[in-house]
C-alpha positions in Angstrom: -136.5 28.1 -35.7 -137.2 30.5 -32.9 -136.8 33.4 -35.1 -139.8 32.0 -37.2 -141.5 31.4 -34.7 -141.2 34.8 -33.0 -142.9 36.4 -35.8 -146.1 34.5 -34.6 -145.9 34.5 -30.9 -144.1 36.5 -28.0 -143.4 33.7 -25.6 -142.4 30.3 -26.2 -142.4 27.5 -23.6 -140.6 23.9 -23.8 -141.0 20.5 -21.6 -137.9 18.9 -20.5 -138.0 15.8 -18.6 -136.5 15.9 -14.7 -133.9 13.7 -15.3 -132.7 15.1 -18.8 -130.1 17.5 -17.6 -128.1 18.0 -21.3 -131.8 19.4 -22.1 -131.8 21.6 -19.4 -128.7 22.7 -19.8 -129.2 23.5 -23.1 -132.5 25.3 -22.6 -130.4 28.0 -19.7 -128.0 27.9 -22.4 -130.7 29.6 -24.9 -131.3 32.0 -22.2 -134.8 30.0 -21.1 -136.0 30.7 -17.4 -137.6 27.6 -15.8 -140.8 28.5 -14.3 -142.6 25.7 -13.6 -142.5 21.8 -12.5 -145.4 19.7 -13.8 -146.1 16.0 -13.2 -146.9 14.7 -16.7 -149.0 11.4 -17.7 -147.3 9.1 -20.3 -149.5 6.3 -21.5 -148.9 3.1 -20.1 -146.5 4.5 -17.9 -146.3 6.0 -14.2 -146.1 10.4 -14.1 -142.9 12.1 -14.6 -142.1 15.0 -13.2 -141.2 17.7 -16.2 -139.4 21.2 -15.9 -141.2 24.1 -18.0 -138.7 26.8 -19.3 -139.6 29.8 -21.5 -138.1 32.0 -23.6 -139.4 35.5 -24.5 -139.0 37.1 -27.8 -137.1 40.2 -26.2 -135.0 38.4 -23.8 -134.2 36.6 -27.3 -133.2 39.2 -29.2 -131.4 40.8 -26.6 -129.5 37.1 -26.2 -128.9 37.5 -30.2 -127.5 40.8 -30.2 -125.0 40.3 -27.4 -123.5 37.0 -29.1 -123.3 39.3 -32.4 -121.3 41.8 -30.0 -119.1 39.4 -29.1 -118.1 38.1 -32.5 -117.8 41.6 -33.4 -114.8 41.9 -30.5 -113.3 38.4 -31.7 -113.0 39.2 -35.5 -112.0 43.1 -35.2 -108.2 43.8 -36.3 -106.6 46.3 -34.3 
């Protein structure tokens, strides 16, 4: 999905609640940077307070190609 959508846009930025750490662990795990806390309004209930990460097209493809390196060393026969 974030190979698609890299063809249309440089940067792409996702919400992840406070409290959902498996989300936020997965987003540093896709080699997102957090870069901002927002409070966010959710109808008919109080704020939350929501980590922004971002990933950038570059810092994705760089991500891509050093996973590829690493197969690469797993599958070569010596």
């Amino acid at each position: 999905m974030l190979d698609y959508i890299f063809q249309l846009v440089s940067k792409v930025e996702f919400h992840v609640g406070a409290q959902n750490i498996r989300s936020q662990i997965a987003m540093e795990r896709l080699g997102a940077k957090k870069i901002a806390e927002r409070e966010v309004a959710y109808f008919g209930e109080s704020n939350r307070l929501n980590f922004v990460y971002e990933i950038d097209k570059v810092d994705w493809y760089n991500m891509i190609l050093r996973i590829c390196g690493h197969i690469i060393k797993l599958i070569r026969f010596d």
